[in-house]
C-alpha positions as CSV (number, residue, x, y, z in Angstrom):
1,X,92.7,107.9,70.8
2,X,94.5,109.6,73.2
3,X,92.7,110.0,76.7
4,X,93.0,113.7,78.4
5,X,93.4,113.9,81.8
6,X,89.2,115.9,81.6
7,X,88.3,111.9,80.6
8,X,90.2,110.7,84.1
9,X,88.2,113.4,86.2
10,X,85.1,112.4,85.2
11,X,85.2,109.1,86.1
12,X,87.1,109.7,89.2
13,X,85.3,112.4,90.0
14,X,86.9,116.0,90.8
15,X,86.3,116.4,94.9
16,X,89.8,117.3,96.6
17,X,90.8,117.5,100.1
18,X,92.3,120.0,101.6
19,X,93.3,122.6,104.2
20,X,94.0,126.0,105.0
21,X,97.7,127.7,105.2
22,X,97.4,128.5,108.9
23,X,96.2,125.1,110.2
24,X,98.5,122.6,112.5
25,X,100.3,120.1,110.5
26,X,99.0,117.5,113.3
27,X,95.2,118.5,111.9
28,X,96.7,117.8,108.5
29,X,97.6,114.9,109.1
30,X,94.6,113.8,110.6
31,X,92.6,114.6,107.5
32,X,95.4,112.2,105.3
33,X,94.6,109.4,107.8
34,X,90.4,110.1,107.9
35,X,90.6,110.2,103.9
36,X,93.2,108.3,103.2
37,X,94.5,110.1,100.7
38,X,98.0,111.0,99.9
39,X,98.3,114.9,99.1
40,X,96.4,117.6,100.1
41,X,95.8,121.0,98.6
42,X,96.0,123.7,100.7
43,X,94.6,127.0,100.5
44,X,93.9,130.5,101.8
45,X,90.7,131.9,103.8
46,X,89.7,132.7,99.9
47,X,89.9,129.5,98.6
48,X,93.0,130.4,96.3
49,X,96.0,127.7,95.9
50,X,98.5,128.1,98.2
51,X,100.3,125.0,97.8
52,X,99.9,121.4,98.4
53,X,101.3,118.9,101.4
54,X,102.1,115.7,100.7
55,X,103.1,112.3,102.9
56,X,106.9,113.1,101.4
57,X,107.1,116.8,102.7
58,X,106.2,115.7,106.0
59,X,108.4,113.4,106.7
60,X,111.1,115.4,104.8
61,X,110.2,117.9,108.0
62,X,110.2,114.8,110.2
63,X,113.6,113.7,109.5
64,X,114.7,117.4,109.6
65,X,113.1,118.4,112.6
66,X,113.8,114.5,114.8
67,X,110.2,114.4,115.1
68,X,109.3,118.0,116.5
69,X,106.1,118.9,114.6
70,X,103.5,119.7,116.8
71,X,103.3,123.2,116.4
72,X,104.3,123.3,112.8
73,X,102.0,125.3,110.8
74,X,101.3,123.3,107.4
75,X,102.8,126.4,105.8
76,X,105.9,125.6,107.2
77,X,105.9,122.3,105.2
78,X,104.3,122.7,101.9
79,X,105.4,123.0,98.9
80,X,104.1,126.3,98.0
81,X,102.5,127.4,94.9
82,X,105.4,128.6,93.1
83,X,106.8,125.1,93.2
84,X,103.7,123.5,92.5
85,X,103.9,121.3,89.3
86,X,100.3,121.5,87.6
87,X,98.0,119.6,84.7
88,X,95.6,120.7,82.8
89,X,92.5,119.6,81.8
90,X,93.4,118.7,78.0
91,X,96.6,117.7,78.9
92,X,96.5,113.7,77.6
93,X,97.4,111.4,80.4
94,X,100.5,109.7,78.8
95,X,101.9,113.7,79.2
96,X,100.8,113.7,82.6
97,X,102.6,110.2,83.1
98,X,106.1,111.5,82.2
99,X,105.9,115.0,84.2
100,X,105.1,113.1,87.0
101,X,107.6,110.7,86.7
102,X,110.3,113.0,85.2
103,X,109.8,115.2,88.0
104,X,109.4,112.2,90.8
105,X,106.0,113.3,91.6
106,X,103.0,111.9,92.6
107,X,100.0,113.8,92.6
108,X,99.5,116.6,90.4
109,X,97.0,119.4,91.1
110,X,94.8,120.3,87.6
111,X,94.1,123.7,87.0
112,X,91.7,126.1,84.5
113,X,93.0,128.4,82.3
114,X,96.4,130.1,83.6
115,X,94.9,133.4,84.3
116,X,92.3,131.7,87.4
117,X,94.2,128.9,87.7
118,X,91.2,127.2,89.2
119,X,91.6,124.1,91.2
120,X,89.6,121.3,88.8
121,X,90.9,118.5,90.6
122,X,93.9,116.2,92.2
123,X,95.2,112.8,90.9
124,X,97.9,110.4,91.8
125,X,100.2,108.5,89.7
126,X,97.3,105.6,90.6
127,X,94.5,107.1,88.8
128,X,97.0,107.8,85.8
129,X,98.2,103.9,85.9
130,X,94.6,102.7,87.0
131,X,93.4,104.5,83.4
132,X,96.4,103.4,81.3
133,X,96.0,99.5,82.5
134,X,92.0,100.1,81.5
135,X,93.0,101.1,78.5
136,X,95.3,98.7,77.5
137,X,92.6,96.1,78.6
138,X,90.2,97.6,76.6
139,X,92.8,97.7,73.1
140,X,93.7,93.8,73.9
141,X,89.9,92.8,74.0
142,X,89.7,94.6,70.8
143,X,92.5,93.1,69.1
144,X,92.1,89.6,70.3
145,X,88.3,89.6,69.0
146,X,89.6,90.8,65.6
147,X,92.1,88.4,65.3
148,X,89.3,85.4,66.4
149,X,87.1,87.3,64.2
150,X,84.5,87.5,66.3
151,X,83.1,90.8,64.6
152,X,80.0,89.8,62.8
153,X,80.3,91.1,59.0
């Protein structure tokens, strides 16, 4: 059976960071280094995507830039939300897997339906390897018991 990324959410859990449009990258990067987290979402005074800022666009902006940030608005880094990549909740996470990669992504903001595109959660290439590797783990136990049959008839 394939596993849908809704399976991965509910074990990770579907809390995102994030920050507003207008904010100094410095405060940004604050948050990445208090959460230790990788991407963040960032969004509008009405809660509504905007884009997300990763570890990558900033120091795309660094290199760019020789270092100048301070007054950078995260806006000015971001990938906005025309760019933005998203998942769905019943996309399966062997999908998510190859858009990621195919793209060179990797975190992947998951959305509702298209029409509110609601902001369900965030995950990383980790949590889509973490949940492949359990898997796998979980189909070798089964197979190995079979073979020793060690399935009571």
């Amino acid at each position: 059976m394939k596993r849908k990324v809704s399976d991965l959410l509910k074990e990770k859990g579907t809390a995102v960071y994030s920050v507003r449009n207008t904010e100094k990258l410095k405060d940004a990067v604050k948050v990445f280094n208090e959460k230790r987290v990788g991407a963040l979402m960032v969004l509008n005074d009405e809660d509504e995507i905007q884009g997300i800022v990763t570890e990558r666009d900033i120091l795309i902006r660094l290199s760019q830039t020789e270092g100048e940030i301070k007054d950078m608005s995260v806006k000015m880094v971001m990938t906005p939300k025309e760019k933005l990549i998203v998942g769905t909740p019943d996309d399966n996470i062997e999908y998510i897997m190859k858009v990621m990669t195919t793209n060179r992504i990797r975190h992947i903001p998951i959305v509702g339906d298209e029409k509110s595109a609601k902001l369900e959660g965030l995950i990383s290439i980790g949590d889509v390897v973490k949940t492949l590797l359990s898997d796998v783990g979980f189909e070798n136990k089964l197979l190995k018991d079979y073979i020793e049959g060690n399935y009571p008839i």
